[in-house]
C-alpha positions in Angstrom: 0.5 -1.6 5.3 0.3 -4.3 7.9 -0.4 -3.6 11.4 2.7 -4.3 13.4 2.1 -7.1 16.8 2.3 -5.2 19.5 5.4 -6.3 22.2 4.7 -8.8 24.7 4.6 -7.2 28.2 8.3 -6.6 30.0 6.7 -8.4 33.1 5.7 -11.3 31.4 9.5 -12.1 29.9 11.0 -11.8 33.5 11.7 -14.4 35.8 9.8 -14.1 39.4 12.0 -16.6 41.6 15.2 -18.4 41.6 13.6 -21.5 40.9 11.7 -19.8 38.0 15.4 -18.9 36.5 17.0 -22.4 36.7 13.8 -23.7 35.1 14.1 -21.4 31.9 17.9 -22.0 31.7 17.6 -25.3 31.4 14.1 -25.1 29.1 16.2 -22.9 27.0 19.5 -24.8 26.6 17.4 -28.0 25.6 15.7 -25.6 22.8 18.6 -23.9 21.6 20.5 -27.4 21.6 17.3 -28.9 19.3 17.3 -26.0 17.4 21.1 -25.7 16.2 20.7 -29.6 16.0 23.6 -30.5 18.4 23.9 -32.4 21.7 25.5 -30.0 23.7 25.4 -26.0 23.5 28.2 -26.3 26.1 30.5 -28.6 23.9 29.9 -26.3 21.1 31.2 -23.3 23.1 34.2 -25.1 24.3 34.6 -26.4 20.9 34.5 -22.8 19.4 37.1 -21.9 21.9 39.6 -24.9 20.9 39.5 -23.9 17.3 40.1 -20.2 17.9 43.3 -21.0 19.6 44.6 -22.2 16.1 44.0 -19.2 14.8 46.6 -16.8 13.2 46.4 -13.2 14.8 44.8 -10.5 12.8 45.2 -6.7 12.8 42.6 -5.6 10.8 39.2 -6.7 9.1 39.7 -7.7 5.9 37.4 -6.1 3.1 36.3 -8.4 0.6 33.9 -7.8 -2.8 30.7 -9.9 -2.6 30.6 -13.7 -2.3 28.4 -16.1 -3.9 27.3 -18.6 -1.0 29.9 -21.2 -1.3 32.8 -18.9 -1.6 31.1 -17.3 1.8 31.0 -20.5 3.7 34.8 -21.2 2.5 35.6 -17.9 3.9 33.8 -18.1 7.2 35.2 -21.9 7.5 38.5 -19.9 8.4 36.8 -18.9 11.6 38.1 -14.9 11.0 35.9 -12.2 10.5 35.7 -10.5 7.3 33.9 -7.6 5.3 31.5 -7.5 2.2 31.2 -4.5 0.0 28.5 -5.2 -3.0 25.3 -6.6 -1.6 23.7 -4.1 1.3 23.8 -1.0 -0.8 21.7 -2.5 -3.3 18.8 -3.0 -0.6 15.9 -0.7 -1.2 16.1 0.4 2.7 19.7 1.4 2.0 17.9 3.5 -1.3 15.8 5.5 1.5 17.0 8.4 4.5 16.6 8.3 8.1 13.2 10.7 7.7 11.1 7.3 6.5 11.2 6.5 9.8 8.7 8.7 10.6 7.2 9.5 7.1 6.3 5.6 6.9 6.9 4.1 10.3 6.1 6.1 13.0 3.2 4.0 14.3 5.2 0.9 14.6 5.6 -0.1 18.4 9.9 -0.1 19.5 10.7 -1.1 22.5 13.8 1.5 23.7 17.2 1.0 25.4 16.5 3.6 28.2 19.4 4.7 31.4 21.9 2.9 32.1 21.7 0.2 29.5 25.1 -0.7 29.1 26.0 -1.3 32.8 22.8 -3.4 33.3 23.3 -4.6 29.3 23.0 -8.3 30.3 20.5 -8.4 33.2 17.1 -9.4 33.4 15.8 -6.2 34.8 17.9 -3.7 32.3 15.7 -0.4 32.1 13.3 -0.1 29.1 11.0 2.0 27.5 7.7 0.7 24.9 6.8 3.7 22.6 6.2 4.1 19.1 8.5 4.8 16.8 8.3 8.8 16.6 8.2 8.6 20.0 11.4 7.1 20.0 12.9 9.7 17.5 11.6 12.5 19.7 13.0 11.5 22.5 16.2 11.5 20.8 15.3 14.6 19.8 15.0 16.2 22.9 18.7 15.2 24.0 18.0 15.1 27.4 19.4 11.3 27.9 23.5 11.1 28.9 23.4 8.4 27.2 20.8 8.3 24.2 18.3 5.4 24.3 18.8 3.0 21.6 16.7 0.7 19.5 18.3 -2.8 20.0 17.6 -6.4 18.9 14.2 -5.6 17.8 12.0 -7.7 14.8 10.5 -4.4 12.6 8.7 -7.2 10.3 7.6 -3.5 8.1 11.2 -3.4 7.1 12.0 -7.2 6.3 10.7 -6.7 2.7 13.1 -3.7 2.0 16.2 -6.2 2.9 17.9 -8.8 0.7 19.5 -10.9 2.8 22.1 -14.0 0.9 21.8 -17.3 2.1 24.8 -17.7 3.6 23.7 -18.9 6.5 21.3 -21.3 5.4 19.0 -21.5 8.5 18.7 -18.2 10.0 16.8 -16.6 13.0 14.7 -13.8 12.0 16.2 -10.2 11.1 17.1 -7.7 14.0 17.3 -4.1 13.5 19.4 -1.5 15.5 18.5 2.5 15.3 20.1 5.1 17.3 22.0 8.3 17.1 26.0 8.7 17.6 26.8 7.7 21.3 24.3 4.6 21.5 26.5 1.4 22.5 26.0 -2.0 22.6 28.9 -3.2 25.3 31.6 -5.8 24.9 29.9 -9.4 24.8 29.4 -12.7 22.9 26.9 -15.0 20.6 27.7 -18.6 20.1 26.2 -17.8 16.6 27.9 -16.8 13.3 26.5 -13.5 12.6 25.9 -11.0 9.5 25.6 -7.7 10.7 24.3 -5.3 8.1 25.3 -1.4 7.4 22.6 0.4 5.8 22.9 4.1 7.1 25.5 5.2 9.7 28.7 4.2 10.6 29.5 2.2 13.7 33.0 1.2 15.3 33.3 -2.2 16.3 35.9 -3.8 18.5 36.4 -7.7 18.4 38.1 -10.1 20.1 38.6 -14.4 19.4 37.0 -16.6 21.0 39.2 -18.2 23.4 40.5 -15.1 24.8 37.2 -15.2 27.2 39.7 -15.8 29.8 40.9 -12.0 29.7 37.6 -10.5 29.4 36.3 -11.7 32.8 33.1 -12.7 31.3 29.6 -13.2 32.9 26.7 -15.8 31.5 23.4 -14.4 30.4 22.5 -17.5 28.6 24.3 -20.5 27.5 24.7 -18.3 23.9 25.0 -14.8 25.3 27.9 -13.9 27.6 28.7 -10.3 28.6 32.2 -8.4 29.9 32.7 -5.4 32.0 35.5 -4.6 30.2 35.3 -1.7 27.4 38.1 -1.3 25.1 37.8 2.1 24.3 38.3 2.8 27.7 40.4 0.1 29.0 40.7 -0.2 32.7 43.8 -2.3 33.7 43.6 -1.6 37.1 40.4 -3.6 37.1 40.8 -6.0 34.6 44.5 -6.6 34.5 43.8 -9.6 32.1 42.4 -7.2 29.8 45.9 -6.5 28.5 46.3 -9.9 27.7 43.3 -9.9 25.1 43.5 -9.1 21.4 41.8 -6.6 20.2 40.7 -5.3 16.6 39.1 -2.2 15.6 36.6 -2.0 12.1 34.6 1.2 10.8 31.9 -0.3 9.1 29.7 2.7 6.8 26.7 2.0 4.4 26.4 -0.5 2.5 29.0 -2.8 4.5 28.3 -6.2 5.8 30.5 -7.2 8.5 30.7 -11.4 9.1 31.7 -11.9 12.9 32.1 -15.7 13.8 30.7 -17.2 16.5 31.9 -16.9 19.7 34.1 -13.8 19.0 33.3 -10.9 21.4 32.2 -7.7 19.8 31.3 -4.1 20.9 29.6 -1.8 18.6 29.4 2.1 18.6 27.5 4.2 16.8 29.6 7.7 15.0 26.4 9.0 13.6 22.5 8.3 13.2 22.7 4.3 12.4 20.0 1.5 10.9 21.8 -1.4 11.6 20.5 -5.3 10.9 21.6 -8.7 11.1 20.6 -12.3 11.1 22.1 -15.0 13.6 22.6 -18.5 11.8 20.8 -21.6 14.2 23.2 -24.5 13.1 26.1 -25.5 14.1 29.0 -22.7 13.4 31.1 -22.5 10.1 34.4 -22.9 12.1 33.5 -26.2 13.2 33.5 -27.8 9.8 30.4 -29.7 10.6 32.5 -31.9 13.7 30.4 -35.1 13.7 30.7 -35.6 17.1 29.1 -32.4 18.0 25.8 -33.2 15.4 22.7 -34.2 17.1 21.4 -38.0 15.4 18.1 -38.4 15.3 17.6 -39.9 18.6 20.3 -38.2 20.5 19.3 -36.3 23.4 19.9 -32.4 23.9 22.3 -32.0 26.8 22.5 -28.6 28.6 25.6 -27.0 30.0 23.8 -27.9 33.5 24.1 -31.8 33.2 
């Protein structure tokens, strides 16, 4: 078994100085333009938000059989979120228990959710913890957290071979996993990606709102394709965010085996009911709901213009 890189230092991803910030806002905008091969990661947000205000309104998820890659990308044209039963069960990770985790992966090197991580969820200093892995699960074990740390957004390149992920994206950042127990949260935000979240053991509930209905959520940038909210829909406070009520809301269970598409753009929050592996993948082009708008498609000598400019 290959030895798993060990996490870059927390110091070293932290900016020191206001200066320091602006300069890796603007160092990042220009990549993540270059990299979804547009002009403008700004345009494409505001773009995402003008198409969601076509949109119908939606109750619930829909649940759908699997997709072969072109029936997927007619789907997700749509610019709704939708469910796939078929494909994740049949992953060898989804074949194995919780207890592999530290049967077969307890060296590998997690870095853990730790105190108040949904409160500080989108800022650079958010409390957390490097460990191994059974370090992790002890911790857990001993229960003495309010709220249980969580292992969030991390690459576990060990597992990548045990996952079959569809090409529906086409190009694709790399797989994320998320472990935790019931009670670990990941609070109400946004990715100007299209996403496939993956189910393999656990059940989560998800809340999820469209795109354009930012303007209830009161919502905060922590990059130009990550933006947070305060508010939290299962415990709504109208008193502080009177907007709030304004903003649609829909509520999905998603159990083993499910894969849950969630467009880009729309805001999401994501509870775990039980012990929970999670995974998904982020595409890095320009999103399905767009149906490839020419004018937002970097040529070959067009500059990369940041939100800033």
């Amino acid at each position: 078994m290959s030895k798993e890189k060990k996490l870059p230092p927390l110091a070293a991803s932290r900016p020191t100085s206001p200066d320091d910030v602006a300069a890796r806002k603007l160092e990042r905008e220009h990549k993540d333009a270059l990299v979804r091969g547009v002009t403008s990661i700004d345009a494409m947000r505001q773009a995402i938000k003008r198409a969601a205000r076509t949109l119908p309104a939606i109750t619930e998820v829909p649940r759908l059989g699997a997709l072969d890659a072109k029936a997927f990308r007619a789907r997700a044209a749509q610019g709704l979120p939708f469910l796939i039963t078929g494909l994740v069960g049949k992953w060898p990770l989804s074949a194995l228990t919780p207890a592999t985790l530290r049967e077969r992966f307890s060296h590998l090197p997690v870095r853990a959710r730790v105190g108040d991580y949904i409160n500080t969820a989108f800022a650079p200093d958010r409390a957390m913890q490097d460990m191994s892995m059974l370090e992790y699960l002890e911790l857990v074990d001993a229960g003495t957290h309010a709220l249980p740390p969580y292992l969030g957004n991390l690459e576990l390149r060990e597992l990548n071979s045990l996952c079959h992920w569809p090409g529906y994206l086409g190009k694709m950042g790399p797989p994320r996993f998320w472990i935790g127990p019931a009670g670990t949260v990941t609070p109400l935000h946004c990715d100007y990606d299209d996403n496939i979240f993956a189910q393999i053991w656990g059940s989560k509930r998800i809340f999820l709102s469209p795109p354009h209905h930012d303007e209830f959520l009161y919502p905060s940038e922590a990059n130009a394709i990550l933006f947070g909210s305060p508010f939290d829909p299962e415990a709504p406070d109208y008193g502080k965010f009177p907007l709030a009520r304004q903003a649609s809301m829909v509520e999905v269970i998603v159990t083993p085996g499910d894969m849950l598409y969630v467009p880009a753009g729309w805001y999401h929050q994501v509870r775990a009911l039980t012990f929970s592996l999670s995974s998904n993948r982020w595409a890095r082009g320009l999103p399905f709901a767009l149906n490839g708008d020419p004018a937002l498609l970097r040529g070959p000598s067009s500059p990369a213009v940041s939100s800033a400019a």
